[in-house]
C-alpha positions in Angstrom: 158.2 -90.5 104.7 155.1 -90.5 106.8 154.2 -93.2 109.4 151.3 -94.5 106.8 153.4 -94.5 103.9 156.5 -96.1 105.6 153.8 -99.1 107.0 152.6 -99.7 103.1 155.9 -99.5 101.9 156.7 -102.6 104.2 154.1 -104.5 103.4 154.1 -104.4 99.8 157.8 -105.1 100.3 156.5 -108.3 102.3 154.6 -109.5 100.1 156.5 -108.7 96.9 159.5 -111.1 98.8 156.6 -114.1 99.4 153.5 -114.3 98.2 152.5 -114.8 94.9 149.4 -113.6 92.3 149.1 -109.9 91.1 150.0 -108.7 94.5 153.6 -109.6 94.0 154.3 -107.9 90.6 152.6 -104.4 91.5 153.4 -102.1 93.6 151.1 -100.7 95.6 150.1 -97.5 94.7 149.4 -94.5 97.0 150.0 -94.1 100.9 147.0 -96.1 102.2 147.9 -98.5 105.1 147.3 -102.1 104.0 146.9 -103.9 106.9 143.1 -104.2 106.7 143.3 -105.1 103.3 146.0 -107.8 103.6 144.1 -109.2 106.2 141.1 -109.7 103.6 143.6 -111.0 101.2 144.6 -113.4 103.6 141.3 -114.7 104.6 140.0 -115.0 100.9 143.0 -116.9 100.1 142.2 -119.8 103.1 138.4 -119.6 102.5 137.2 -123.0 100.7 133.6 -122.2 101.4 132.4 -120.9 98.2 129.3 -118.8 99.8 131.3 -117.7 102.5 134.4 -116.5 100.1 131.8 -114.7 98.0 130.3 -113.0 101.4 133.4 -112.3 102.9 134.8 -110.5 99.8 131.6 -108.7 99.3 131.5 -107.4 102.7 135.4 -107.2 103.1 135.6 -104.6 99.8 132.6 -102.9 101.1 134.0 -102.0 104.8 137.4 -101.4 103.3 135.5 -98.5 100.4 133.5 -97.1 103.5 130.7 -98.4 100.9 127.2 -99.0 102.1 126.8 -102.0 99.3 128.3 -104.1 97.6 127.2 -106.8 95.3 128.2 -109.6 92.9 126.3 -109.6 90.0 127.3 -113.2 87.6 126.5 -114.0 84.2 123.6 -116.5 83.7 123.4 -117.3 79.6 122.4 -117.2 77.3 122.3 -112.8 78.0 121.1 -112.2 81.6 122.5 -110.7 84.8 121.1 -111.9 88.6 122.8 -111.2 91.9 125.0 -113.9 93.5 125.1 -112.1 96.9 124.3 -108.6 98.1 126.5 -106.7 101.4 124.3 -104.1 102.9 120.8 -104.1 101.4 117.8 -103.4 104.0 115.6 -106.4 104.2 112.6 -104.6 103.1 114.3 -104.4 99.8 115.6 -107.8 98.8 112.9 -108.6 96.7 114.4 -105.7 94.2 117.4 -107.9 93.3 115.4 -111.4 93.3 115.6 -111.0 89.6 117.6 -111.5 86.3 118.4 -109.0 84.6 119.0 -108.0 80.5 123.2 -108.1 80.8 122.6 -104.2 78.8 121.1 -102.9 81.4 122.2 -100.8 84.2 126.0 -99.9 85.1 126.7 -104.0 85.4 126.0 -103.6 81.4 127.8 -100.5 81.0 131.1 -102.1 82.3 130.1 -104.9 80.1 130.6 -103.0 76.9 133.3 -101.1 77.8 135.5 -104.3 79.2 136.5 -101.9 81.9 135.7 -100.5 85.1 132.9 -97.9 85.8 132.6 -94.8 88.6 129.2 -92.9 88.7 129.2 -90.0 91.6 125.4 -88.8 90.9 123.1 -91.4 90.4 120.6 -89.2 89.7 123.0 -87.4 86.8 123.4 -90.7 85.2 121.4 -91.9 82.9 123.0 -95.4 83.1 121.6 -96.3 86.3 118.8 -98.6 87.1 116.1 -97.3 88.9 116.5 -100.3 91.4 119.4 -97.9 92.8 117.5 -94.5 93.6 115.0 -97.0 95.0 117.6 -98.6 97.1 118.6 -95.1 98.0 121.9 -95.6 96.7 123.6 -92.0 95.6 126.9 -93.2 94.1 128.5 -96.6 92.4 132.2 -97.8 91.3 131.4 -101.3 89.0 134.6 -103.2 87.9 134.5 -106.1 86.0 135.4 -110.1 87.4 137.2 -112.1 84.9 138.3 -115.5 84.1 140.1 -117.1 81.5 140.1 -113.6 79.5 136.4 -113.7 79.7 134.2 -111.3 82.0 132.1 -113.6 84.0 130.5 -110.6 86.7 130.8 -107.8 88.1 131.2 -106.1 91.4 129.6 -103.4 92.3 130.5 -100.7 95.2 127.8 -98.5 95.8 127.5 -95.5 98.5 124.5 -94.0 100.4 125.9 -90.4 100.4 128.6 -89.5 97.1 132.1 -89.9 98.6 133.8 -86.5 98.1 136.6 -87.9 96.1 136.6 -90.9 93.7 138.2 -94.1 95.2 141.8 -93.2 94.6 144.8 -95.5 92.5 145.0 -97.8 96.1 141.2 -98.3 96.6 141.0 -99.5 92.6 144.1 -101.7 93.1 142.9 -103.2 95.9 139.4 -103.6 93.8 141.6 -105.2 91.3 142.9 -107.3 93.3 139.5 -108.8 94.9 137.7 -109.3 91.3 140.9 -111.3 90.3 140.1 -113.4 93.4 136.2 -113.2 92.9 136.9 -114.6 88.7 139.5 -117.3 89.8 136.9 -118.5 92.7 133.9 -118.2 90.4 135.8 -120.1 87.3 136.9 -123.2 90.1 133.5 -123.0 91.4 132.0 -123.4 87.9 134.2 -125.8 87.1 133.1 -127.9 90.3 129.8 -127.8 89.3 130.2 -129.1 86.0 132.6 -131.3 86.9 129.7 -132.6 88.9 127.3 -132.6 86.5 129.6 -134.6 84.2 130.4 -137.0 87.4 126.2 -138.1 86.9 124.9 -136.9 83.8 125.1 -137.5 80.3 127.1 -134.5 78.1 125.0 -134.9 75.1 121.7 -135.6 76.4 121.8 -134.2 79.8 119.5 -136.9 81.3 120.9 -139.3 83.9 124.1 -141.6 83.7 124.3 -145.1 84.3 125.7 -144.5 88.0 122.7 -141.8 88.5 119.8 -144.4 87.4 120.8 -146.6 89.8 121.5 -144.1 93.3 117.8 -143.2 91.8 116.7 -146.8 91.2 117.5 -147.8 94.5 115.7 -144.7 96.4 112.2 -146.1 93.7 112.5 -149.9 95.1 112.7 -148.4 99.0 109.9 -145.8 98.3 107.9 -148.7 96.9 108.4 -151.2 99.3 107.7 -147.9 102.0 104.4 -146.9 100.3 103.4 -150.5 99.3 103.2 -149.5 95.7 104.3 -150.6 92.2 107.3 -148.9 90.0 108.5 -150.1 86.3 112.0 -150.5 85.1 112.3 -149.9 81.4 114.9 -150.7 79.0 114.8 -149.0 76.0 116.9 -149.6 72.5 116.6 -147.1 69.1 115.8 -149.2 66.0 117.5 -148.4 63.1 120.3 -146.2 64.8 123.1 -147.5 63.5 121.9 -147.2 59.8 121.3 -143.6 61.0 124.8 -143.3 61.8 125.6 -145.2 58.5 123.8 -143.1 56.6 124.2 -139.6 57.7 126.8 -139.6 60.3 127.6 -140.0 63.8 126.0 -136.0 64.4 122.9 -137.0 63.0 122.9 -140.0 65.4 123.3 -137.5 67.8 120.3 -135.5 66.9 118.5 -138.5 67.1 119.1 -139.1 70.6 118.1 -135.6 71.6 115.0 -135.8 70.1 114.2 -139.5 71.6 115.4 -137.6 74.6 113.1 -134.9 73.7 109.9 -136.8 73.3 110.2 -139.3 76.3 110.6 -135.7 78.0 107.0 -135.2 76.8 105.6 -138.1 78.4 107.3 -139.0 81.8 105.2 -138.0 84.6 107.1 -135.8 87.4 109.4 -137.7 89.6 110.3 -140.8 86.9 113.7 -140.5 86.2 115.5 -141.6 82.2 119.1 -141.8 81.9 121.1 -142.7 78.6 122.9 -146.2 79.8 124.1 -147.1 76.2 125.1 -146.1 73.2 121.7 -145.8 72.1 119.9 -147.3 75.2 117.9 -145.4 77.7 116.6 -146.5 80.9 113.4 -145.8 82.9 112.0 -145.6 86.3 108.6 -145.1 86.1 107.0 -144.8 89.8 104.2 -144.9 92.3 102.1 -146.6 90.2 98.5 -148.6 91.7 98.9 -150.9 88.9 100.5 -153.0 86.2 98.2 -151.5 83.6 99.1 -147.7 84.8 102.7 -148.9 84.2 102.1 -150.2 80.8 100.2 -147.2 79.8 103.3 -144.8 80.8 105.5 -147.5 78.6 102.6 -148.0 75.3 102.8 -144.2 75.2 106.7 -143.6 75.2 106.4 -146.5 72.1 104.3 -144.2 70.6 106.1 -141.4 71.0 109.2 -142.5 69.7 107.6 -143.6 66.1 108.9 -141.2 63.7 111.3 -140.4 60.0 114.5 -139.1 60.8 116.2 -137.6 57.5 115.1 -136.1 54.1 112.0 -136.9 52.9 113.7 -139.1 49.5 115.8 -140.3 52.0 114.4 -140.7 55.7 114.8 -143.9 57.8 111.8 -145.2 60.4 113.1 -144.6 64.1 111.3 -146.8 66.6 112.2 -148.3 69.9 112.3 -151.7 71.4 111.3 -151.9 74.6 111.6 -154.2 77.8 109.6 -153.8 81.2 110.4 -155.4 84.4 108.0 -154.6 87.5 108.9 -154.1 91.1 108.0 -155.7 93.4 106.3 -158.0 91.4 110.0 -158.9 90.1 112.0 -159.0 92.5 115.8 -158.6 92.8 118.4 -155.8 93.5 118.9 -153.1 91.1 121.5 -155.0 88.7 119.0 -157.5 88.4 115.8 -155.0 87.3 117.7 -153.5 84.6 118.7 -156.8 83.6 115.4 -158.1 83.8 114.2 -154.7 81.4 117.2 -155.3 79.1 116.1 -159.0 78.5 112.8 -158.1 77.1 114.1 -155.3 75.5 116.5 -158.0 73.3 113.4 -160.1 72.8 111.8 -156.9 71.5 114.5 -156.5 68.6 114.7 -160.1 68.0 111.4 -159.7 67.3 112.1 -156.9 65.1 111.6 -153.9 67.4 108.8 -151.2 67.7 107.6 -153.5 70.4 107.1 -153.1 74.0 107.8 -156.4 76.4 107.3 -157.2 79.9 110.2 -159.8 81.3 109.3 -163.2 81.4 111.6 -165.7 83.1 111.7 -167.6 79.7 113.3 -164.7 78.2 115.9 -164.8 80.5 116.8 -168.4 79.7 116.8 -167.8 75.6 118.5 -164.2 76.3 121.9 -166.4 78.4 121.2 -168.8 75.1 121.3 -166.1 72.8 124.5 -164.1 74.5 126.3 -167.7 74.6 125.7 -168.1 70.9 127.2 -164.3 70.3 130.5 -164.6 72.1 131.2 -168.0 70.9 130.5 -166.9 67.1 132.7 -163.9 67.6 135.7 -165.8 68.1 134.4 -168.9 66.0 135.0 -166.5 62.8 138.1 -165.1 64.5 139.5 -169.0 64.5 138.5 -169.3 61.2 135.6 -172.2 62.1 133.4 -170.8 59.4 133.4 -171.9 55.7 131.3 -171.9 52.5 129.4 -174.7 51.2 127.5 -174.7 47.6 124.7 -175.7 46.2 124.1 -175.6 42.2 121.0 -174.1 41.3 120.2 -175.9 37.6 117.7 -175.5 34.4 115.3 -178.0 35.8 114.8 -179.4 32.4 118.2 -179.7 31.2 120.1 -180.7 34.1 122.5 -177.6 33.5 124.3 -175.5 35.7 122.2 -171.6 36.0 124.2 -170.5 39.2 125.4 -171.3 42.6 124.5 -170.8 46.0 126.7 -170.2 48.7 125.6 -171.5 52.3 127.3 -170.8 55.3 128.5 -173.8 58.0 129.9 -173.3 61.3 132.2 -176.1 62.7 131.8 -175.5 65.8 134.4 -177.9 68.5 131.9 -178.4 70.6 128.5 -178.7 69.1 129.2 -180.1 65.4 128.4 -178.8 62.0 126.1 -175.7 62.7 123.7 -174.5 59.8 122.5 -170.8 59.8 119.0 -172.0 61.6 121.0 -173.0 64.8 122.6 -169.2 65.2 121.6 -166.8 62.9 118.7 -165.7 65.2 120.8 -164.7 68.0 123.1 -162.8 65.6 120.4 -161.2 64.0 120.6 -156.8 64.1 124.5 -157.4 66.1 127.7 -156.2 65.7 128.3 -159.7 64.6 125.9 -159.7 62.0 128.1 -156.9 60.2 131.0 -158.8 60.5 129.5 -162.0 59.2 128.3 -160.2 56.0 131.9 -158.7 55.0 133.1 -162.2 55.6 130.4 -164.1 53.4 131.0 -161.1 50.9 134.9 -161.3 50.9 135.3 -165.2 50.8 132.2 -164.7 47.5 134.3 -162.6 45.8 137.5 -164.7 46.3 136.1 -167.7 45.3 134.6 -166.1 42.0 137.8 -164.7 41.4 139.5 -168.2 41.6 136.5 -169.3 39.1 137.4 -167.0 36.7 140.9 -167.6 36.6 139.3 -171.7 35.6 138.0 -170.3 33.0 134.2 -171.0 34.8 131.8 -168.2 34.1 129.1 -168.9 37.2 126.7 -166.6 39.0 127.5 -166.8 42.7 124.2 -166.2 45.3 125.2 -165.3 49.2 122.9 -165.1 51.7 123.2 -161.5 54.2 121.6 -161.1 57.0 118.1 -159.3 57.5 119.0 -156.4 58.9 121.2 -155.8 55.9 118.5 -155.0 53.8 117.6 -151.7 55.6 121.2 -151.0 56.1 122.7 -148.3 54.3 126.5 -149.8 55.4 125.6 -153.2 53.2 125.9 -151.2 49.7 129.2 -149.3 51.3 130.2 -153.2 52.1 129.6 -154.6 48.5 131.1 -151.5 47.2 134.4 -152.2 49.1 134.7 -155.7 48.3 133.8 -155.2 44.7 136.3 -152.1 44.5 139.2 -154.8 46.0 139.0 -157.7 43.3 139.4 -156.3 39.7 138.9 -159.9 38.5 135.2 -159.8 39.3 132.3 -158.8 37.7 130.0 -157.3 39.6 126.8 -159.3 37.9 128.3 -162.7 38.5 127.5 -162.2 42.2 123.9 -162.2 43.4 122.8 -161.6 47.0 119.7 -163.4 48.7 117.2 -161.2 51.1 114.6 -162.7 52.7 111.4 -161.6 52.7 110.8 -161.0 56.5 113.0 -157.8 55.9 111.7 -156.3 53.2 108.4 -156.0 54.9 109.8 -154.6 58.3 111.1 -151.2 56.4 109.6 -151.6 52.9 110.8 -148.0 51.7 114.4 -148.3 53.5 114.7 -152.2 52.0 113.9 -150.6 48.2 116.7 -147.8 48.5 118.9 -150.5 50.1 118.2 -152.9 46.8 118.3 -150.3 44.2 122.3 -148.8 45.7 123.1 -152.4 45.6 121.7 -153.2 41.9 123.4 -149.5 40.7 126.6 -151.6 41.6 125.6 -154.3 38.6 124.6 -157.3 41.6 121.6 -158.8 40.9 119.3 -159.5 44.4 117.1 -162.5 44.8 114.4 -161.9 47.4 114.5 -165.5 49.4 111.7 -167.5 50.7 108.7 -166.0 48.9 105.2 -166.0 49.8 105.7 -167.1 53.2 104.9 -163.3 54.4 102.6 -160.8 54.1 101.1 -159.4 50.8 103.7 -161.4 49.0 102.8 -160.2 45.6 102.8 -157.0 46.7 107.1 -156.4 47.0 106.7 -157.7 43.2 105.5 -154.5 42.7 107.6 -152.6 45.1 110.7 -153.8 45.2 113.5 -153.5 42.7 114.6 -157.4 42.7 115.7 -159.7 40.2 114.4 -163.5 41.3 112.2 -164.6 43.6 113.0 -168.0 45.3 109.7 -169.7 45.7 109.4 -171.1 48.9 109.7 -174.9 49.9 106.6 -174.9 51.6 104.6 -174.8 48.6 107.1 -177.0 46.3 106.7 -179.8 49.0 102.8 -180.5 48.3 102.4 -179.1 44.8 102.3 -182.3 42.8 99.3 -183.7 45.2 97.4 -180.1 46.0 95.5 -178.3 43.9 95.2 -175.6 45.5 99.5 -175.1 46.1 99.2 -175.6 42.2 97.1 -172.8 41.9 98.5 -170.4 44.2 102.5 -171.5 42.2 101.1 -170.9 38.9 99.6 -167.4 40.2 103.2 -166.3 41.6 104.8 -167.0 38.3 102.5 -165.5 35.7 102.7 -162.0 38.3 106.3 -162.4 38.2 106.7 -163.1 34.8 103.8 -159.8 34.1 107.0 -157.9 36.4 109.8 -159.1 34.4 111.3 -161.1 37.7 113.0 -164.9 37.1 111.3 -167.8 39.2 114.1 -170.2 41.5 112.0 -172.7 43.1 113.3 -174.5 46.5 113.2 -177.5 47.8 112.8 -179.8 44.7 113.0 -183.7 46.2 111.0 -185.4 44.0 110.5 -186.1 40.2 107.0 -185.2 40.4 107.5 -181.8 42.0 110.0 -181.1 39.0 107.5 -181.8 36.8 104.8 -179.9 38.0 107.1 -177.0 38.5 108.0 -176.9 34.6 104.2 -178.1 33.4 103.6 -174.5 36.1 106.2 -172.6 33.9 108.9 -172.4 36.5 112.4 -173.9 34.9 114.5 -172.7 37.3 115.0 -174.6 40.8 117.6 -176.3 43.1 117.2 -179.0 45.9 118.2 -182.7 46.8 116.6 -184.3 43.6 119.6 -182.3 41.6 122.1 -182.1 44.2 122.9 -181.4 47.9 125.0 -179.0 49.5 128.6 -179.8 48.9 132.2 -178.8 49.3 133.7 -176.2 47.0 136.2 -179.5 45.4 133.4 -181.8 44.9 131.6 -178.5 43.0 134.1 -178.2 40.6 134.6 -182.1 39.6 130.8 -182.0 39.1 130.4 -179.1 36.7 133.5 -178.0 36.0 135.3 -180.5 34.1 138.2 -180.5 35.9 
């Protein structure tokens, strides 16, 4: 045994007995010494410097070949090639490799294809060779591929000046083996670091900012204002309608949604504001170095704008809009907390409002907003603890005295506060989680009680109240679907369900495909307080509805105003000409009854027959029992 073979027999023995990797379970092939190369081993092994592992292998392979080059050439998706770092390339030819690359192309994209390593002798025999190498002067190239987790993720390529006389023998590609195994398993942790800290401040869907980014960046805005005396905007922004979205078409779709609000506030940020995904469906904005307050609001009228638009099939789309709050700095003063909060009180106002709507903060908001968040915790567990209950009101033939239906109204016995009717808390509910819930309660206790009816032998038509976002909501025929599906005792058409006419005008289209699924389940739907909106006898027309409830506004003064008279007897003979009963409201006095039936109307409820009462007292009235 020669001197050389006896050293690389010792050192493979070495490091078969200790180390650990590929270089234990090979032997190494050939007589080469392997001090050099263990050396290199060594020193990629305690390198944590990523650029200086990637270097020092590059150059390590290179001097160890008696290569001239050497170069790691990376993946980029979705199919390119670029250099990651070059060994040995003369300055005046740098600007060669300062480009991607097709990942076909060249050798790099021959060793691609084949999944295996690559040796070209002749350059200028090969047809496979990029012109980049004759102009690099480069006669000769061995390529071998760099792989992690099974997946080829670069390649290395050796080149020479002048062809070697003899391909690199079994040791030199062992050794090259070797290197790329370090090379993938550095590239993959390296990767990983950098998503890793892309997922630390970003958002995986969207790929904007996270909560903890918008506020490093915040807080860099407020110091770069107060440095440059200028004016920045905070913005809040919430999506209308998303959880109907999500209803309606599923949890991807709301996803797609959010890209494409994403997408179009892209469109219209200036460079240097920053938008970050906060919430669920909430984004927030930093809009900066602004002159003034109207620049701001410009930026914020034109993301509104922007983020107007159908999301869905065209029988079945649903209106996306935004609500929006803006808080301005310095003007507003306060840490960063307190600017968001600021945005994401108007931004509430804005959807109590009934969204699409841009706000600026007002202290005033802040007060209703604590109000408003008081109201919604103490609701939650109010209806947990079982402090809500029904109370009924008969609804009669006006000129008979007779029982027509019933309709429920909800009370809230609150420990604190009293008896609670839906005027002192339904606002703050209003498009919240706690809205839902309150709707599957009213609809579950309904359906109990009519049940219980039935089993009396009492054939009565039950009206509940829902909330207005329920009209636009896809989940509120899924709702009466379920409840229905759980009581065979219960037919469908003794239980009617009361919309008010606010929500019908907000999504006029999404409130008529919301009616119609809820009428295909045999309910009939009583659109409440009529004519005290817009274009009233319009949603005759349009929507699919069964009563109207003539508002007590115009009940109150009809028997003493002409003109009420008039306008009453106009709603009726349009409702009658559509088919749609009449319920009027409000009815106090003997006079107001009579002017309602001497109008046509025979249908009404209100103190003059009977108050709200108590499901007992109910029953011993009409019921005979």
């Amino acid at each position: 045994m020669s001197q050389g073979q006896h050293d690389g027999a010792e050192v493979g023995k070495k490091c078969g007995s200790g180390g650990k990797g590929r270089v234990k379970s090979r032997p190494v092939p050939g007589a080469a010494p392997v001090c050099r190369e263990v050396a290199l081993l060594h020193d990629l092994a305690r390198e944590q410097n990523i650029k200086r592992f990637f270097r020092r292998a590059a150059t390590g392979i290179a001097g160890l070949l008696q290569a001239d080059c050497a170069a790691l050439i990376v993946r980029e998706p979705p199919d390119r090639l670029c250099y990651r770092f070059v060994h040995g390339l003369p300055a005046r030819r740098k600007d060669l490799v300062a480009r991607t690359f097709s990942e076909q192309a060249g050798l790099p994209g021959t060793v691609l294809r084949k999944g295996a390593a690559v040796f070209v002798s002749n350059h200028a025999d090969s047809s496979g060779v990029s012109p980049e190498c004759a102009l690099l002067g480069l006669a000769a190239s061995y390529c071998a591929p760099v792989r992690a987790q099974g997946e080829i993720i670069a390649v290395l390529a050796i080149s020479w000046s002048t062809a070697p006389a003899h391909p690199p023998d079994a040791a030199s590609t062992y050794l090259v083996d070797v290197v790329t195994d370090f090379l993938g398993a550095a590239l993959h942790r390296a990767r990983m670091q950098q998503r890793l800290a892309v997922l630390a401040t970003r958002d995986p869907l969207t790929g904007v900012a996270n909560r903890d980014l918008f506020f490093d960046r915040l807080g860099d805005a407020m110091a770069f204002a107060e440095r440059t005396n200028r004016l920045m905007a905070v913005i809040a922004l919430d999506v209308d309608n998303f959880k109907i979205i999500n209803d309606r078409f599923g949890t991807g779709a709301g996803d797609e949604v959010l890209i494409e609000i994403k997408n179009r506030i892209s469109k219209v940020l200036r460079k240097g504001d920053t938008m970050a995904r906060i919430g669920a469906d909430e984004f927030g904005l930093i809009i900066e170095n602004a002159r003034r307050v109207d620049d701001l609001e410009a930026v914020a009228l034109r993301i509104c704008d922007a983020l107007q638009f159908s999301w869905g099939p065209p029988d079945n789309c649903i209106a996306v809009s935004a609500s929006v709050g803006m808080t301005v700095y310095p003007l507003d003063s306060g840490n960063a907390q307190a600017l968001l909060g600021n945005a994401g009180t108007a931004m509430r106002e804005a959807r109590y409002r009934g969204g699409n709507l841009l706000l600026s903060y007002a202290h005033d908001f802040a007060h209703k907003s604590l109000g408003c968040d008081a109201v919604i915790w103490e609701f939650g567990h109010g209806l947990d603890e079982g402090q809500m209950h029904l109370v009924f009101q008969p609804i009669v033939d006006m000129e008979s005295g007779t029982l027509v239906s019933v309709e429920a109204l909800l009370r809230w016995q609150h420990p604190t506060r009293g008896l609670l009717v839906p005027g002192d808390f339904m606002a703050a509910l209003e498009h919240g989680y706690n809205s839902s819930r309150l709707d599957a309660w009213v609809l579950e206790r309904a359906v109990k009680v009519l049940a219980d009816w039935r089993r009396k032998g009492l054939d009565w038509t039950l009206h509940v109240n829902l909330s207005m976002s329920s009209v636009a909501n896809a989940q509120c025929h899924a709702l009466l679907e379920r409840v229905l599906a759980g009581s065979s005792e219960v037919d469908a058409a003794k239980l009617g369900i009361e919309l008010v006419e606010w929500a019908a005008i907000h999504d006029a289209d999404a409130a008529c495909q919301s009616i119609r699924d809820c009428k295909a389940l045999g309910v009939s739907v009583v659109l409440d307080d009529f004519g005290t909106g817009y274009a009233s006898l319009q949603h005759l027309r349009l929507l699919p509805i069964d009563h109207i409830k003539l508002d007590r506004s115009f009940v109150r003064e009809l028997a003493a105003c002409d003109a009420d008279r008039v306008l009453v007897e106009s709603i009726i003979n349009a409702a009658r000409a559509f088919d749609i009963g009449i319920i009027a409201e409000g009815v106090e006095e003997e006079e107001q009854r009579a002017a309602l039936l001497a109008a046509g109307c025979r249908t009404g409820q209100g103190y003059l027959f009977a108050r709200p009462m108590e499901e007992g007292a109910l029953l011993a009235r009409y019921g005979r029992i």
